[in-house]
mmCIF file of the C-alpha atoms, coordinates in Angstrom:
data_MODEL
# 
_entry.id   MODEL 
# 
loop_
_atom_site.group_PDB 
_atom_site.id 
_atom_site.type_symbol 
_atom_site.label_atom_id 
_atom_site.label_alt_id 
_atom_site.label_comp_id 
_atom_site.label_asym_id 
_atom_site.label_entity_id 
_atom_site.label_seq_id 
_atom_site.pdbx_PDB_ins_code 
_atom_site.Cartn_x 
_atom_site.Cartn_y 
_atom_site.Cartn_z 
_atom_site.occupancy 
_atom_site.B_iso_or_equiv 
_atom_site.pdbx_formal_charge 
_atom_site.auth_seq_id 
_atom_site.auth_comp_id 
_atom_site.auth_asym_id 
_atom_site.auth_atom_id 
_atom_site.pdbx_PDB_model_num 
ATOM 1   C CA . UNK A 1 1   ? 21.475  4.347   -1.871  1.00 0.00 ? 1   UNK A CA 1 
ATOM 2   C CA . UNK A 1 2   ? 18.119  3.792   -2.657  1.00 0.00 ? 2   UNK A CA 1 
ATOM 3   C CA . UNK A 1 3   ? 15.497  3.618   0.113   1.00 0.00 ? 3   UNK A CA 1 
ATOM 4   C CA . UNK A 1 4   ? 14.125  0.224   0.767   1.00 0.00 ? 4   UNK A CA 1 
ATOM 5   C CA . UNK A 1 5   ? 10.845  -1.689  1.131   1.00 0.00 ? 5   UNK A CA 1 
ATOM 6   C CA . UNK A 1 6   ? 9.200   -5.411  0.859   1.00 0.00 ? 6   UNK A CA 1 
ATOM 7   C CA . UNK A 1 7   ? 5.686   -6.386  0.173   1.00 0.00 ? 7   UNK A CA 1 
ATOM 8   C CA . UNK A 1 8   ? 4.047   -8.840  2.117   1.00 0.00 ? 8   UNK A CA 1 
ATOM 9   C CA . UNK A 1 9   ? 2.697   -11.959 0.227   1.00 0.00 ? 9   UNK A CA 1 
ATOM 10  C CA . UNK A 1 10  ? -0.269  -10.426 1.241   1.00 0.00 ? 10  UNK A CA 1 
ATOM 11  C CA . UNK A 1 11  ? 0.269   -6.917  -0.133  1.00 0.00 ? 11  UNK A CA 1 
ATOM 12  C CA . UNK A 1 12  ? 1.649   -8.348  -3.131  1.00 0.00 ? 12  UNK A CA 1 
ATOM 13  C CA . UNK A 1 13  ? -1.107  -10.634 -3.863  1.00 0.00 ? 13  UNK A CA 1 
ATOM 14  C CA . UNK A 1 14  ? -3.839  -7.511  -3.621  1.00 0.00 ? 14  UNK A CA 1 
ATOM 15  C CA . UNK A 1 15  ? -1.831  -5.298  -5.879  1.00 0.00 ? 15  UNK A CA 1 
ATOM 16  C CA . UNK A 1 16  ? -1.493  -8.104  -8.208  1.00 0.00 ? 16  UNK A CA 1 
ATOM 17  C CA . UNK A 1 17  ? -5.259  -8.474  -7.809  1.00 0.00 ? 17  UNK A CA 1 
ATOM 18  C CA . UNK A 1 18  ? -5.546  -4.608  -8.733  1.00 0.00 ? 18  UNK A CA 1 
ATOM 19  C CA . UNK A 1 19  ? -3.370  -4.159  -11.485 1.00 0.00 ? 19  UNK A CA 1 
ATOM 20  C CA . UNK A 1 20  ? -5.096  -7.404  -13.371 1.00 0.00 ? 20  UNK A CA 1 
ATOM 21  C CA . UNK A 1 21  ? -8.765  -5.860  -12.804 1.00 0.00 ? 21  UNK A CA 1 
ATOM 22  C CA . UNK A 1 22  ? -7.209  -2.626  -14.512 1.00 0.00 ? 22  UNK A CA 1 
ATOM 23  C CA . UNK A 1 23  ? -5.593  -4.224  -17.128 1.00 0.00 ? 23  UNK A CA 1 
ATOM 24  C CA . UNK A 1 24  ? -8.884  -5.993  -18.149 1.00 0.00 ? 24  UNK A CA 1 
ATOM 25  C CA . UNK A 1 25  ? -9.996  -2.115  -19.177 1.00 0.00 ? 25  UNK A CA 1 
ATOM 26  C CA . UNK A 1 26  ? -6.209  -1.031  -19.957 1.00 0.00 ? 26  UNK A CA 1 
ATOM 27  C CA . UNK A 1 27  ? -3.050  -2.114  -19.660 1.00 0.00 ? 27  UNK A CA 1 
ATOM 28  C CA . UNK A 1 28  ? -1.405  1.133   -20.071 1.00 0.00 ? 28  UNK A CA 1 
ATOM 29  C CA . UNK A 1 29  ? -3.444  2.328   -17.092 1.00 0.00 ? 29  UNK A CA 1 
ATOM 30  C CA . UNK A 1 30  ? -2.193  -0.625  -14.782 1.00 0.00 ? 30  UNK A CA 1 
ATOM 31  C CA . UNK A 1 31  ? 1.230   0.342   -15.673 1.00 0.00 ? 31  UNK A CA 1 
ATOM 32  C CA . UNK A 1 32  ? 0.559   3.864   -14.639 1.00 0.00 ? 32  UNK A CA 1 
ATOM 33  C CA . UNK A 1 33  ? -1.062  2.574   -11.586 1.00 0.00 ? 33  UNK A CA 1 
ATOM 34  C CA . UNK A 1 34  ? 2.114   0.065   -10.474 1.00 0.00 ? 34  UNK A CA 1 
ATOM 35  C CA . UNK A 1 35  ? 4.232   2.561   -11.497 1.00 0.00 ? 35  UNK A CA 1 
ATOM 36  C CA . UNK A 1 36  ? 2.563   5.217   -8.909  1.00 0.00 ? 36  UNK A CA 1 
ATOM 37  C CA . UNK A 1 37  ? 2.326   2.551   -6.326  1.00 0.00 ? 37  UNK A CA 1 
ATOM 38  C CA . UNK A 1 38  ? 6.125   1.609   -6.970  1.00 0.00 ? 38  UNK A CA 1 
ATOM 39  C CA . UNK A 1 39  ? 7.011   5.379   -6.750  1.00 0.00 ? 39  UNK A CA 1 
ATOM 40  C CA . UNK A 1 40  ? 4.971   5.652   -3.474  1.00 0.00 ? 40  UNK A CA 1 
ATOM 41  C CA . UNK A 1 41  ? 6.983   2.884   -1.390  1.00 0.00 ? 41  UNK A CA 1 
ATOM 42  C CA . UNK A 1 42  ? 10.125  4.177   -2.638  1.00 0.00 ? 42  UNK A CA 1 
ATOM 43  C CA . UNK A 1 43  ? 9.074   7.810   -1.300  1.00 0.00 ? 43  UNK A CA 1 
ATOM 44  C CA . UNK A 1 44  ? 7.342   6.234   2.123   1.00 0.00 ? 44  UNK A CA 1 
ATOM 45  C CA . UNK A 1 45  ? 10.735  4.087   2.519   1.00 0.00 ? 45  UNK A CA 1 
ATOM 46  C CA . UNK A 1 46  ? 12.935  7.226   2.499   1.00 0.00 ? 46  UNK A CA 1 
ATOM 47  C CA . UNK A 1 47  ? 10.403  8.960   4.903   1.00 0.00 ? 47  UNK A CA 1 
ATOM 48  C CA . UNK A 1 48  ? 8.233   6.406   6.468   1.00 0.00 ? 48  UNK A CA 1 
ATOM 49  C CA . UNK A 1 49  ? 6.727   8.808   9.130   1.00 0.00 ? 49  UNK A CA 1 
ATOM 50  C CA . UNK A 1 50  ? 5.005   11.256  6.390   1.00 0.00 ? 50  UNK A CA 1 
ATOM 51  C CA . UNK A 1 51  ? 1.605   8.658   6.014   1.00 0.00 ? 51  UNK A CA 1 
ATOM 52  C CA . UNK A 1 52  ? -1.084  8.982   8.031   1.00 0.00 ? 52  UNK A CA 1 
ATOM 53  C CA . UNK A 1 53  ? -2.163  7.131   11.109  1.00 0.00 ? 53  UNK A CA 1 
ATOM 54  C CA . UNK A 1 54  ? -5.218  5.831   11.395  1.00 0.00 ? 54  UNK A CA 1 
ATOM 55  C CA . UNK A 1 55  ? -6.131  5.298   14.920  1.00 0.00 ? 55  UNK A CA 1 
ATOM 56  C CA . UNK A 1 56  ? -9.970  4.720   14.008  1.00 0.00 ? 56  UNK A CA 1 
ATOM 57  C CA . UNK A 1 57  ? -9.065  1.784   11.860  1.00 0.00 ? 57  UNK A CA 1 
ATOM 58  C CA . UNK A 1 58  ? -6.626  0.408   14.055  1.00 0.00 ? 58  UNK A CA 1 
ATOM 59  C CA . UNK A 1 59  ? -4.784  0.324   16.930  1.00 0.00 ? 59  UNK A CA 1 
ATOM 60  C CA . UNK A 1 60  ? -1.776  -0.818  15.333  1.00 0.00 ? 60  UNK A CA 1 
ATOM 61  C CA . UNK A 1 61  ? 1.009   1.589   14.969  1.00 0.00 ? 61  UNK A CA 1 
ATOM 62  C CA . UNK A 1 62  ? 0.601   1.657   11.200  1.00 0.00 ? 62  UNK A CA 1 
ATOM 63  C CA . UNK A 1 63  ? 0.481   4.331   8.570   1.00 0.00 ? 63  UNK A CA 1 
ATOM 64  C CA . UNK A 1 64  ? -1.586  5.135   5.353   1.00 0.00 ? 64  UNK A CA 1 
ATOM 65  C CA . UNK A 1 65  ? -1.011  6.428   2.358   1.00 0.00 ? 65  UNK A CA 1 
ATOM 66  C CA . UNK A 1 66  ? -3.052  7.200   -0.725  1.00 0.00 ? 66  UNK A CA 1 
ATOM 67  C CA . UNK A 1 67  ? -2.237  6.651   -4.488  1.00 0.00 ? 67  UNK A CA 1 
ATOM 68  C CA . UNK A 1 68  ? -5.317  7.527   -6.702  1.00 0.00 ? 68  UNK A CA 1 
ATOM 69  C CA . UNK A 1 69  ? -7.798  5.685   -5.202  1.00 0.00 ? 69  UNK A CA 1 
ATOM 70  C CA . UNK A 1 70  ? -5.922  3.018   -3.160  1.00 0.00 ? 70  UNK A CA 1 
ATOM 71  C CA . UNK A 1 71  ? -4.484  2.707   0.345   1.00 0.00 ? 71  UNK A CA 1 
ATOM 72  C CA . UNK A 1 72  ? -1.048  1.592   1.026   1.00 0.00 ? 72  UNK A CA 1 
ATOM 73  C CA . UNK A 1 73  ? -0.894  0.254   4.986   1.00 0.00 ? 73  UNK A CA 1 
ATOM 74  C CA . UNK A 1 74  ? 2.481   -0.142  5.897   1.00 0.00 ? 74  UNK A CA 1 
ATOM 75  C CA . UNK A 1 75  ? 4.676   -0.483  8.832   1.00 0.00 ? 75  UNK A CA 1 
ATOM 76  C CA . UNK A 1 76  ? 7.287   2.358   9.331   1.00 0.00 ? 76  UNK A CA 1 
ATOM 77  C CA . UNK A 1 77  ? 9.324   0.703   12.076  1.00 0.00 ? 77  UNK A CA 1 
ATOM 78  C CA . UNK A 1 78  ? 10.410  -1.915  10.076  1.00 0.00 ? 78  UNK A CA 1 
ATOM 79  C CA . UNK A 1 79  ? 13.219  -1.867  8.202   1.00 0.00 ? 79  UNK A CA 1 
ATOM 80  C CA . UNK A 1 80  ? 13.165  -2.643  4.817   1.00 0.00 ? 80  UNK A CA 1 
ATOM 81  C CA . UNK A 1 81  ? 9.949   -0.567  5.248   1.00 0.00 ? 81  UNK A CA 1 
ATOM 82  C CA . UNK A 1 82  ? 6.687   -3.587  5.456   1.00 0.00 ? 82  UNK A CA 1 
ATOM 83  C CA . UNK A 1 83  ? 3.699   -2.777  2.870   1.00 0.00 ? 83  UNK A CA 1 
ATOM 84  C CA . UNK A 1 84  ? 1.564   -5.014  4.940   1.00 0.00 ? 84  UNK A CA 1 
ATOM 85  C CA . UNK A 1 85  ? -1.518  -3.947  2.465   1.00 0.00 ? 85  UNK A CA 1 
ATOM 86  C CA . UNK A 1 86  ? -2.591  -2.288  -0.583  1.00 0.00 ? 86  UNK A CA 1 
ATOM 87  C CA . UNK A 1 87  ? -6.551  -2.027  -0.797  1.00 0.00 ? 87  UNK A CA 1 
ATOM 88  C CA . UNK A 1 88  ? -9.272  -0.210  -2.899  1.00 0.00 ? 88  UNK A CA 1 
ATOM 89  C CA . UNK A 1 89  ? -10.372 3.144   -0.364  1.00 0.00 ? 89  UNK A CA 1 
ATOM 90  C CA . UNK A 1 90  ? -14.074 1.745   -0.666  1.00 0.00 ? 90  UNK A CA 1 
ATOM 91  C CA . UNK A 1 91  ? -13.376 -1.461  1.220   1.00 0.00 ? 91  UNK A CA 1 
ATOM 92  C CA . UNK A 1 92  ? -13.722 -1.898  4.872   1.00 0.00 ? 92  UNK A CA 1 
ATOM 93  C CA . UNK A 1 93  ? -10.123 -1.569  5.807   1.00 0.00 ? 93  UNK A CA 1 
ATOM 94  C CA . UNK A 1 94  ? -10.868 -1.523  9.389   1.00 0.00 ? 94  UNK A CA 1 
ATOM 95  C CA . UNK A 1 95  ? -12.134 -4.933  8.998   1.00 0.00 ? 95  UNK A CA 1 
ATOM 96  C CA . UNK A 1 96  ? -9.630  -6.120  6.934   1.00 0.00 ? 96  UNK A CA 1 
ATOM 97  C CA . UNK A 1 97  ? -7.065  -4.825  9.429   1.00 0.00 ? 97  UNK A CA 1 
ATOM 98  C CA . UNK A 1 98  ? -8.636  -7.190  11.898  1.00 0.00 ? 98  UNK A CA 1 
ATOM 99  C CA . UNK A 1 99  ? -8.135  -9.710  10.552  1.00 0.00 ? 99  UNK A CA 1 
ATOM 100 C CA . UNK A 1 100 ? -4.608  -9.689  8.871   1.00 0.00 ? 100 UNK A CA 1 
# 
């Protein structure tokens, strides 16, 4: 059985955002880049505790993981696993975090 996961509207909306700047340059490059991201929830949702936590952006029990330059936040005590975010590394994800 495959390992499961959701996006949150809000996560969804931001990788949609992402993969539509990167398909202005190249398309085949936003495929790589959702496929990566695809194959990184499926491998967080089998084992949710191998992201990082981030206590200096948050309190929040939440973990991080990177794919190429991005940062998937999610939640690994929910089950399906939550991707509560999916954000460019050179934003300020702390304040982001803040303010969900």
């Amino acid at each position: 059985m495959a390992a499961r996961f959701r996006l949150t509207p809000n996560a969804e909306s931001q990788l949609g955002d992402i993969l539509e700047f990167i398909a202005t340059d190249s398309e085949s490059a936003a495929v790589r880049v959702r496929d990566a991201m695809y194959e990184a929830f499926g491998l967080l949702a089998s084992h949710p505790q191998m992201g990082h936590a981030r206590q200096d952006l948050t309190a929040r029990p939440l973990r991080f993981w990177s794919v190429y330059s991005y940062l998937v936040v999610y939640d690994p005590s929910c089950e399906p696993l939550a991707i509560l975010a999916v954000l460019h590394g050179a934003r300020d994800v702390e304040q982001i975090l803040r303010n969900p």
